[in-house]
N, C-alpha and C positions, 0 to 999 in steps of 0.2 A: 330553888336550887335542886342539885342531883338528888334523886329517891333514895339511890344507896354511894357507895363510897367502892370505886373500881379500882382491882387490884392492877396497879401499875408498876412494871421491874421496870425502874431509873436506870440499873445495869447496862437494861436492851433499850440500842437504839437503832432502830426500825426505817427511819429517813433519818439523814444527817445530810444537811448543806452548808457551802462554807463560800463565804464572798462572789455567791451569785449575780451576774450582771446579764441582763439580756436590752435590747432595743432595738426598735423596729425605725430606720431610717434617724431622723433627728429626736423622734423621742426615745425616749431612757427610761425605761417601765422598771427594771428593778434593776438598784444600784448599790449591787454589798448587801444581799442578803443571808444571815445564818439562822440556822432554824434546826432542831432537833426534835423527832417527835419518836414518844417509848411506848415500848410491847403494852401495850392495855390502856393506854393515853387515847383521850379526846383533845384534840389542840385546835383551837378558834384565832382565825385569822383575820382580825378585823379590820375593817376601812372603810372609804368612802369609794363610791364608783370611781373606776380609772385609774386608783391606787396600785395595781400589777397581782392583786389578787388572783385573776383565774388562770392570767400566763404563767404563776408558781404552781399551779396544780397541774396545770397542761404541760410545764417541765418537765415535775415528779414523774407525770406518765409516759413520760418520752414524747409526747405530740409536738412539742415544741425543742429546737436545740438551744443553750444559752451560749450565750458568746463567752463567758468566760465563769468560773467557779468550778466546785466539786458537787454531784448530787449524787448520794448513796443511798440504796432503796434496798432494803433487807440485802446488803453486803454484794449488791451490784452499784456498777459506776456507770447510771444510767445515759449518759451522754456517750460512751463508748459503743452502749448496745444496738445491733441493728436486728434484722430477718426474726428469726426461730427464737435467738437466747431474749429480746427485747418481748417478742410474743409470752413468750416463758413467761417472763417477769409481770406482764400485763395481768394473764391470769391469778395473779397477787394483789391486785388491786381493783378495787370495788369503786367505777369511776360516775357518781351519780349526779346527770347536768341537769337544767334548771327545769324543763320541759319534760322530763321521763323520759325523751326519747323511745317511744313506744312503736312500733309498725300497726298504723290505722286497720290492714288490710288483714291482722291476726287477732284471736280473741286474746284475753289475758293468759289462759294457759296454754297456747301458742306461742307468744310475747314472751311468757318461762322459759318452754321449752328451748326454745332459739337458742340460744348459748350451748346448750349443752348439746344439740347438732351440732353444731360446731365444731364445740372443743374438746367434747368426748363421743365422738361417731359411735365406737362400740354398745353404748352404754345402753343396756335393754329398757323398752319402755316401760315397763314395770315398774324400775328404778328413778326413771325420770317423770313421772305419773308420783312417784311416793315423795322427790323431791321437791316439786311442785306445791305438794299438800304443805310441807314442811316451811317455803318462806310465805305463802299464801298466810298461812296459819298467824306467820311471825309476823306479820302486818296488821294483822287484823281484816284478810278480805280474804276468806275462802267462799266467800257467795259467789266472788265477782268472777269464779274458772270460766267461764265461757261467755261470757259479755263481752263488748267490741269497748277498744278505748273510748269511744265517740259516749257511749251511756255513762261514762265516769265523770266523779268531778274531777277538777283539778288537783284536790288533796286527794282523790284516791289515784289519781293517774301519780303522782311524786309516789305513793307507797309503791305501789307497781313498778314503779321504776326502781325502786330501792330492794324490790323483791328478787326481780330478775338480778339487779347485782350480786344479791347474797346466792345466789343459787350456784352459784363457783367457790363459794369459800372463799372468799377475798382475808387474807390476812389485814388486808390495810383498806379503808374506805377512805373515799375522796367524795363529801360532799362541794358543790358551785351553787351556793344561793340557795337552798333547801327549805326555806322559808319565802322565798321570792314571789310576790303577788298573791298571798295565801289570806282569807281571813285571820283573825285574833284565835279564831277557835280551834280550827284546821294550822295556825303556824304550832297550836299547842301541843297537837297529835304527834306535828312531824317531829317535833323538840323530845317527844317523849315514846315518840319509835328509835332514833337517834342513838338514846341512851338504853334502850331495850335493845337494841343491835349490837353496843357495846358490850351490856352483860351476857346478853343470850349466847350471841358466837365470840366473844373475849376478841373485835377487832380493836385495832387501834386506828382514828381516825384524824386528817383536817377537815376542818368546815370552813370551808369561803363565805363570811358574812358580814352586812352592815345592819344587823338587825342583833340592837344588845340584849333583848331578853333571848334569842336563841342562844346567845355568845354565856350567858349567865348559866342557864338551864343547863346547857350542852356538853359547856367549857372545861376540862379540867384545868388549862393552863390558857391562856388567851395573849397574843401575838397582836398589838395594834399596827398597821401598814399605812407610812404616810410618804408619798411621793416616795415610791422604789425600796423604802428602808423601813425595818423594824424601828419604831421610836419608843415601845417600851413592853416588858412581857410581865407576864406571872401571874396571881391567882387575877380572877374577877374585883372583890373587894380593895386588893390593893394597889390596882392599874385607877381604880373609878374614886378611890378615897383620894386621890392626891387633887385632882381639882385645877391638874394644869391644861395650858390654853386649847387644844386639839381635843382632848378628853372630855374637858366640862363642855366645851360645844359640843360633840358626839351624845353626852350623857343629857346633855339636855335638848335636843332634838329625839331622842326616842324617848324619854320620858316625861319632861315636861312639857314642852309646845306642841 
């Protein structure tokens, strides 16, 4: 379970979606989805592949439009926004996909820097050389500043990837599969940077997972996703204590068989 206990205002809600629908052609990926995620919340979005999991996070970030619902993202109505104000908002959210997304062609603090090219031109080197050190640090890979992706594992290419996110301050992270094809030991690291990213920078996060011990560790509130719809939310213990027919199959593919 969590190390420590995060302070989370119930108050603030940070994403707010209400009767989301989206479909591509004759299938219907998500059908009437509501979902609420608060200032200092971790929220675990679990399911089986195919369930409409990473089309909800490719929503939240505006990459996708839904065909029909509300999606409110720190008091934008993300489906309205296009150009400058949608960019805006992006810089709010910390969007980490399954592979790091790293440029082979740059070292790791290259791979940092990038963003803040970007999205803060003026910003003197100095300051982005000190920011660098800062989510380097917050990973646990300040050796790796000038190593090419190609020399990392795979768990340290996911840190990296999760470094560069934090180097804009994201209020809100958006993990997709963050345990996906990881050893037992390296899934435990990223379970447990996860919840260090929580307390360190006070974001509030979803995780896209089908991986219960991340959904356990990680979870402050945990969302099961079954064909397009929530079929049941709330802590860990009392979604996995009831024993009904989706659940206990889930519960017992990751821990029994």
């Amino acid at each position: 379970m969590k190390p420590f206990t995060p302070e989370i205002d119930y108050n603030n809600t940070v994403i707010r979606i209400r009767e989301l629908y989206k479909s591509f052609g004759n299938n219907h990926v998500l059908r009437g989805v509501d979902l609420d995620l608060h200032k200092g919340e971790n929220t675990v979005v679990l399911g089986r592949s195919g369930t409409g999991k990473s089309v909800l996070i490719k929503i939240i970030a505006g990459l996708l439009k839904p065909d029909a619902g509300t999606v409110n993202v720190l008091g934008e109505e993300v489906p309205a926004l296009d150009g400058k104000p949608l960019r805006d908002l992006r810089l709010k959210l910390g969007f980490c996909f399954q592979q790091g997304a790293l440029y082979d062609s740059m070292t790791v603090g290259e791979n940092l820097e990038f963003p803040l090219h970007r999205n803060e031109p003026s910003m003197r080197a100095e300051q982005r050389k000190k920011l660098v050190d800062i989510v380097l640090d917050a990973v646990g890979l300040s050796q790796t500043l000038n190593q090419m992706p190609s020399e990392l594992s795979g768990g340290q290419r996911k840190r990296i990837g999760i470094a560069r996110t934090l180097i804009l301050r994201p209020e809100i992270m958006l993990y997709d599969e963050p345990t996906a094809g990881l050893d037992p030991i390296t899934c435990t690291e990223i379970n447990n940077l996860i919840n260090e990213v929580q307390r360190r920078f006070q974001t509030s996060s979803i995780i896209i997972t089908h991986d219960l011990t991340c959904a356990k560790v990680t979870g402050d509130t945990i969302a099961v996703m079954d064909q397009g719809k929530f079929i049941k939310k709330g802590k860990f213990d009392e979604i996995f204590d009831s024993g009904e027919g989706l659940i206990k199959e889930f519960y017992d593919y990751n821990f029994i068989q």
